[in-house]
N, C-alpha and C positions, 0 to 999 in steps of 0.2 A: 529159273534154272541157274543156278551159278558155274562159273568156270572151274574149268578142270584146271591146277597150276602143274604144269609140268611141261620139261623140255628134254630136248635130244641135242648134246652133244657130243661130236667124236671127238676120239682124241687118237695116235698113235701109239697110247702105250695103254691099250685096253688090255684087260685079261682074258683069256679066250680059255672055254672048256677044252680039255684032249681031244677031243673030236674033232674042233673048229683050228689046230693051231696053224695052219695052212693058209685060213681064210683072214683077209684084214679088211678095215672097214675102208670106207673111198668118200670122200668128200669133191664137190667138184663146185667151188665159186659161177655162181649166176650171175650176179650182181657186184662191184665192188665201188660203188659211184658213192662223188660228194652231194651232198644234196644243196639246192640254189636257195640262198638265201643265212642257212645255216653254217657257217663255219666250223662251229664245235663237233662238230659230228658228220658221220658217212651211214650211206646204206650196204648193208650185205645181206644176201642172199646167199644160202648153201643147198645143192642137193647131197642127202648123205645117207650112204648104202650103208648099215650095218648087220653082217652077215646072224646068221643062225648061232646060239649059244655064248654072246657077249656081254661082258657087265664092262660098262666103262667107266673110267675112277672119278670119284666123287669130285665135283667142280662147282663154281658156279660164275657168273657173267658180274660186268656194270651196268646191264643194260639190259631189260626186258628182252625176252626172247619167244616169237611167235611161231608156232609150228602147225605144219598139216602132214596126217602119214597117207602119204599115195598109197603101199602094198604094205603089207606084214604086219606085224606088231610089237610091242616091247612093254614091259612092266615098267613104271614111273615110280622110281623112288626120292623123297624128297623130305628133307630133315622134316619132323615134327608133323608130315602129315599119312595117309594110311595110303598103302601099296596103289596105285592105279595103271588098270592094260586098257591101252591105246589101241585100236585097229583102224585100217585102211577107212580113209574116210572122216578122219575126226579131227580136228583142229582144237590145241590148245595157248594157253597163256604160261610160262613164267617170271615173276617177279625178279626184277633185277638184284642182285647178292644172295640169291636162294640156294641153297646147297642141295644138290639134288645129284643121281643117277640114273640110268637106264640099263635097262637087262634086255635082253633077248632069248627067246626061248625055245621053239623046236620051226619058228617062221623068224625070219631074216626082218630086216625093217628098212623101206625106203621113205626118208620124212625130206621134206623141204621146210629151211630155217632161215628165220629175216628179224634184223632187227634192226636196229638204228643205234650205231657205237659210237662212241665218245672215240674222237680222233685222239693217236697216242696211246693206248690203255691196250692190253692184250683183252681178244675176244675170249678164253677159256680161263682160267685163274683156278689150279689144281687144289685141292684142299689136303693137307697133310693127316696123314691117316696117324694117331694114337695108339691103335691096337685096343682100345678100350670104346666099346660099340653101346 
């Protein structure tokens, strides 16, 4: 069986369908500890609600990022590979520099996300959009 690559991250400046523009997504830090032994790096944990009807802007990390979705689900977009929906119950992998998004679609999504970041380095690193897809 091989793994699923794909991650969930929020951002504040998601695009929200007309329906949803009310709604915004909520992240709430679990974890923000250094780990013993290692200096170069910390642990984070996130719980992160993102509501019904959300594409968040294409991103990606320095750091692998591990996810599990408690409730909902979200379509997994990620450069160069094919569409994958996540539900409640499923735990994935993505590769650290991966360029990837998430959608939400008529079910909200609650994932918890961990990974081990490089002290210094921003956790979400935005990708500039082209207009040429």
């Amino acid at each position: 069986m091989h793994t699923i690559l794909v991650a969930f991250m929020f951002s504040f400046s998601v695009t929200a369908s007309a329906a949803e523009t009310d709604s915004k997504p909520n992240a709430e830090t679990l974890i923000n500890s250094a780990i013993a032994d290692i200096d170069s790096h910390h642990a984070l944990m996130t719980r992160v609600s993102i509501p019904a009807g959300f594409k968040l802007p294409r991103h990606y990390h320095p750091s692998e990022e591990f996810l599990y979705v408690i409730e909902g689900s979200s379509v997994l977009q990620i450069d160069g590979q094919p569409d994958i929906t996540l539900s409640a119950g499923m735990a994935a992998k993505i590769p650290a520099e991966a360029v990837h998004t998430a959608v939400t679609t008529d079910k909200a999504a609650e994932v918890i996300i961990f990974r081990v970041q490089p002290n210094g380095q921003p956790v979400r690193i935005p990708v500039k959009e082209t207009g040429h897809d």
